[in-house]
C-alpha positions in Angstrom: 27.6 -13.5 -16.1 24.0 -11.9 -14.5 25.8 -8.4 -13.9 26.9 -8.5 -18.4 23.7 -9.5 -19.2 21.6 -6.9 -16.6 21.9 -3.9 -19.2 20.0 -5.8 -21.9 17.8 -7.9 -19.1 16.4 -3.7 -17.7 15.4 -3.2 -21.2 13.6 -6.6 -22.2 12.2 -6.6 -18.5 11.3 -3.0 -18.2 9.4 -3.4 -21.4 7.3 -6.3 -20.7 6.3 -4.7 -17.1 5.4 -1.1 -18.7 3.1 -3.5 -21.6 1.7 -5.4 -18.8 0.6 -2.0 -16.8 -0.5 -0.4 -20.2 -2.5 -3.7 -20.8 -4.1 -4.2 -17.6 -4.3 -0.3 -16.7 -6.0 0.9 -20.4 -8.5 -2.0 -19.7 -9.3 -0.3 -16.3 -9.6 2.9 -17.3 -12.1 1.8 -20.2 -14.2 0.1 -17.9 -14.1 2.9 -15.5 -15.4 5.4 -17.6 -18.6 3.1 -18.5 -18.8 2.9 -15.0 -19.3 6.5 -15.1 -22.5 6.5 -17.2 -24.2 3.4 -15.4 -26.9 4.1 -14.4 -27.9 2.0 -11.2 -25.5 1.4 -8.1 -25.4 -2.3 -8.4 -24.0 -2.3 -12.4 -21.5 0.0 -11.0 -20.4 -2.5 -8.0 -20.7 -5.7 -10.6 -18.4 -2.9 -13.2 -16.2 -2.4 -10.1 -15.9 -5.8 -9.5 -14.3 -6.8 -12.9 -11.9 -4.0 -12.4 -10.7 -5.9 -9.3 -10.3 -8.8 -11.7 -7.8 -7.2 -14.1 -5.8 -5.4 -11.3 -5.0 -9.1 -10.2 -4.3 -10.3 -13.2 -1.7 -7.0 -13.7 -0.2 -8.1 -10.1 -0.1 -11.4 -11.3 1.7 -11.2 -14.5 3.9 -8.5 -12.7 4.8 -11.3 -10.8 5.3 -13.7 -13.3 8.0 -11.6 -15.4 9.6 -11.2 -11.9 10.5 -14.9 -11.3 11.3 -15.0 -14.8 14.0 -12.2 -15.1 15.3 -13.4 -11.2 17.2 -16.1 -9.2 13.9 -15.2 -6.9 12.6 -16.7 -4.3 9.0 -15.4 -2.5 8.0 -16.2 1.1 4.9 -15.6 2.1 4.3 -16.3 5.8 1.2 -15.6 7.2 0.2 -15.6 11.2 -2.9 -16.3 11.4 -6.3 -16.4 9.2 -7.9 -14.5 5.8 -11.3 -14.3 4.6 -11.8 -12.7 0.9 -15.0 -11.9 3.1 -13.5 -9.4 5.9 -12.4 -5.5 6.0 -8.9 -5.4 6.4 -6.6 -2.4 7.1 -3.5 -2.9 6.5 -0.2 -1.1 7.8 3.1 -1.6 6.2 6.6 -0.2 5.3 6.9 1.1 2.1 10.6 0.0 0.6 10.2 0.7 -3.1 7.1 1.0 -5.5 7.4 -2.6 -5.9 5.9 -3.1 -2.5 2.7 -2.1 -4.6 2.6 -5.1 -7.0 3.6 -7.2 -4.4 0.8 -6.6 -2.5 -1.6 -6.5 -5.2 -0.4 -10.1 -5.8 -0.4 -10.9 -2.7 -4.1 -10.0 -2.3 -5.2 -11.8 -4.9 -7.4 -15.1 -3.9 -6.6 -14.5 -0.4 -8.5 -11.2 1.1 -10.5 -8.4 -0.8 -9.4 -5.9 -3.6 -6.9 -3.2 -1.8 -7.0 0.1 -2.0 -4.2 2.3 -1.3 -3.7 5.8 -0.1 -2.2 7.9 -3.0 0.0 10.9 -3.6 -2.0 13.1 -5.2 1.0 13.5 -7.7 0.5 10.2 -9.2 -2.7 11.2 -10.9 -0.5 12.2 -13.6 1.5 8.5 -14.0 0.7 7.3 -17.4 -2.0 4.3 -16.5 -1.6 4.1 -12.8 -3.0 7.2 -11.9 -6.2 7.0 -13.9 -6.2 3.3 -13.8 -6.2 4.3 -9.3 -9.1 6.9 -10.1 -10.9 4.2 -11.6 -10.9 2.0 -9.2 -11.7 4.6 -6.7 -8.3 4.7 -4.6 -7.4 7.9 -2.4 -5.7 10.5 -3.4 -4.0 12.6 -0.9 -2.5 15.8 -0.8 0.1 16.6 1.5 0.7 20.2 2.3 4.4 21.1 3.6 4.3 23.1 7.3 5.3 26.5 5.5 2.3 26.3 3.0 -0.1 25.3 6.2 1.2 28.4 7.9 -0.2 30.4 4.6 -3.4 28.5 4.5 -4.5 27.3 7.7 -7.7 26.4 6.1 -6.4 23.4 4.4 -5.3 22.2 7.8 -7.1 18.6 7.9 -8.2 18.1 4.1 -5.7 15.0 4.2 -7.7 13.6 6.8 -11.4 14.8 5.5 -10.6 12.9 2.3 -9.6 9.9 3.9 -13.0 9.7 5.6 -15.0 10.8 2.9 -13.1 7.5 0.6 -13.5 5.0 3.1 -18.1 5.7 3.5 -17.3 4.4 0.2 -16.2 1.5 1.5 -18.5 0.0 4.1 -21.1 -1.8 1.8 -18.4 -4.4 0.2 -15.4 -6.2 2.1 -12.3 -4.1 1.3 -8.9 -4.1 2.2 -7.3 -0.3 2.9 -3.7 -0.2 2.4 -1.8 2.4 4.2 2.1 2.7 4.4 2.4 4.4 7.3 6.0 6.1 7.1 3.9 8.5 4.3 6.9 7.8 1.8 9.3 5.1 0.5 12.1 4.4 3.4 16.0 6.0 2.4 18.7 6.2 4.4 18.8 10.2 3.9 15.5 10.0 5.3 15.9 7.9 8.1 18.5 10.5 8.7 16.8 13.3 8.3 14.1 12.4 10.5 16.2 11.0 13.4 14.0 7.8 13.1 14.2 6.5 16.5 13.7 3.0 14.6 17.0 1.0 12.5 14.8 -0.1 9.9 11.9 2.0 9.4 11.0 5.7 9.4 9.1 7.5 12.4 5.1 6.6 11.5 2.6 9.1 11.0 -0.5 8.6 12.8 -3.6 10.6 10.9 -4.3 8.5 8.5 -4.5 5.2 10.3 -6.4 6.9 12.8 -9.3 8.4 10.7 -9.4 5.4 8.8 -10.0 3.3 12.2 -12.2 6.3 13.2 -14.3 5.7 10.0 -14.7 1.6 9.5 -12.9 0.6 13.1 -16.2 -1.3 13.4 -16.4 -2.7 10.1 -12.3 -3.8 10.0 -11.7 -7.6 11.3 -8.3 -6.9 11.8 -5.1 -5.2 11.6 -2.8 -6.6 9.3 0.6 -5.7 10.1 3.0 -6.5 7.1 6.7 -6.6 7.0 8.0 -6.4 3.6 11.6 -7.4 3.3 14.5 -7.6 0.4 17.2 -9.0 2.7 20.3 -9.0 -0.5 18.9 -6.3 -2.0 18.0 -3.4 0.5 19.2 -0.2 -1.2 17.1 -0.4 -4.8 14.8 -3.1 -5.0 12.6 -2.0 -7.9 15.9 -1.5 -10.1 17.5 -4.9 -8.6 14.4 -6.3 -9.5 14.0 -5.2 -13.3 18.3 -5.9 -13.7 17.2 -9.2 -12.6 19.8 -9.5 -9.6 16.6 -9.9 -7.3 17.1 -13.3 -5.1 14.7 -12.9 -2.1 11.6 -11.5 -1.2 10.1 -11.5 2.6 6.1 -10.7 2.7 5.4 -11.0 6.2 1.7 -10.9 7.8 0.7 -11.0 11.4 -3.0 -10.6 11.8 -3.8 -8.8 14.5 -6.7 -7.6 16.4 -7.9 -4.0 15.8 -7.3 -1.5 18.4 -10.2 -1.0 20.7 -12.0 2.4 19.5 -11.7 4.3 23.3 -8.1 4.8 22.0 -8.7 6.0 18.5 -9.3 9.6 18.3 -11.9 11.5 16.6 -10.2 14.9 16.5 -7.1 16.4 17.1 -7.9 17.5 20.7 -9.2 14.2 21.6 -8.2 12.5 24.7 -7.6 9.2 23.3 -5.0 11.0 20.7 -2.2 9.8 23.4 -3.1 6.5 24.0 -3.4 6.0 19.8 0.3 7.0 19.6 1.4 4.7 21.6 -0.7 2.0 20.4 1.0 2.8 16.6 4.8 3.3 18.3 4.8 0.4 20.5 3.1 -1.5 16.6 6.4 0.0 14.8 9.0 -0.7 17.8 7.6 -4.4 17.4 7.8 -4.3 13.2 11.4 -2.9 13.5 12.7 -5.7 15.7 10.8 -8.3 13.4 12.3 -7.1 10.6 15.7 -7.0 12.1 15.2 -10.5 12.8 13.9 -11.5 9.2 17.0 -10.3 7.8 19.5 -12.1 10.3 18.2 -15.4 8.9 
């Protein structure tokens, strides 16, 4: 009976989620642009702050239509301790873009506002791009090996504007979001890449490492989240709005961060070696974990 009715549950659900991101996004992007024009730094944090609000409430209501249109059930285990009052940085696997609202969600009341590291294509997204300026997330532009070999001067702008975003972020707890693969996991990819790993794609290191190079001091910990779809691995978002989603696995393990003699400065440090196997030795631990959440 589900698969008759998951033609006219995708329109009714798709619907209410893209009124819920206009709702929620249009409010951002208002309040973002009198944020603009205040005058002092501390309206603009209290502005900022509000913002966080209403990005909860979008992951919340996300949420809540869901469970609504799905036999769903969430689990959220957590190993170990959060503080709404720490610097986080978290790595995880990027599945689908509902990883996204499940994290947003999954932030809310528990650890500071997140911000992730965007493509810088999804400036244009109706709501989310702007709504991501406003709220002043990343954006990152990744340049291809043939282009680099043209322009050698844009060699290391990715990483420049990661450092540059997170000074923003040392004077109020935040929690950086960074899926490490660089782009949603596919079976072509993992393919492609010879991924050494069965459930994850090869990670890249320069982000993580300039953020750790930028706020490794300010971070608490690591938090390394597995995010799972065990019956419905191959198309989560559009299982999800079809409403045949019926389990959800949002794994945390807070962990300590690395120590910053192994986190490189540059790419000719000496510690570059020792990072790399600090991040492979992280994903060869993830991709057994995750192997083991979807036996049970």
């Amino acid at each position: 009976m589900r698969a008759l009715l998951a033609p006219f549950i995708f329109v009714i659900h798709f619907c209410l989620q893209v009124l819920n991101l206009a709702l929620w996004g249009g409010l951002i992007i208002i309040l973002g642009l009198v944020k603009l024009i205040l005058p002092l730094q501390v309206l603009r944090g209290a502005m900022l702050s509000v913002m966080h609000l209403l990005m909860f409430a979008f992951g919340k209501c996300s949420v809540f239509f869901i469970r609504l249109f799905n036999p769903v059930t969430i689990d959220v285990n957590i190993d170990g301790s959060l503080s709404k009052q720490s610097w986080y940085l978290i790595v995880a696997n990027h599945l689908s873009y509902l990883d996204i609202i499940l994290l947003i969600e999954f932030a809310a009341g528990r650890i500071p506002a997140p911000k992730f590291f965007l493509k810088q294509e999804l400036i244009w997204l109706p709501f989310v791009g702007l709504g991501a300026w406003a709220l002043d997330m990343p954006f990152m532009r990744r340049y291809s090996r043939a282009y680099l070999a043209k322009h050698p001067e844009k060699k290391g702008k990715d990483l420049a504007t990661t450092r540059a975003y997170c000074d923003k972020f040392r004077t109020t707890p935040t929690t950086v979001i960074n899926f490490v693969e660089g782009t949603r996991f596919t079976t072509r990819k993992h393919q492609s890449k010879a991924s050494p790993y069965q459930h994850l794609l090869p990670p890249k290191a320069g982000g993580v490492a300039f953020t750790l190079a930028a706020m490794g001091q300010l971070f608490t910990n690591v938090l390394d989240v597995s995010l799972v779809y065990p019956e419905n691995t191959r198309h989560p978002m559009m299982a999800m709005l079809c409403g045949k989603m019926t389990r959800i696995i949002i794994d945390v393990k807070v962990l300590d961060v690395p120590d910053q003699k192994i986190v490189p400065t540059d790419a000719d440090s000496d510690a570059r070696h020792y990072f790399h196997d600090w991040l492979n030795q992280l994903w060869g631990s993830k991709d057994n974990h995750i192997k083991r959440l979807l036996e049970r």
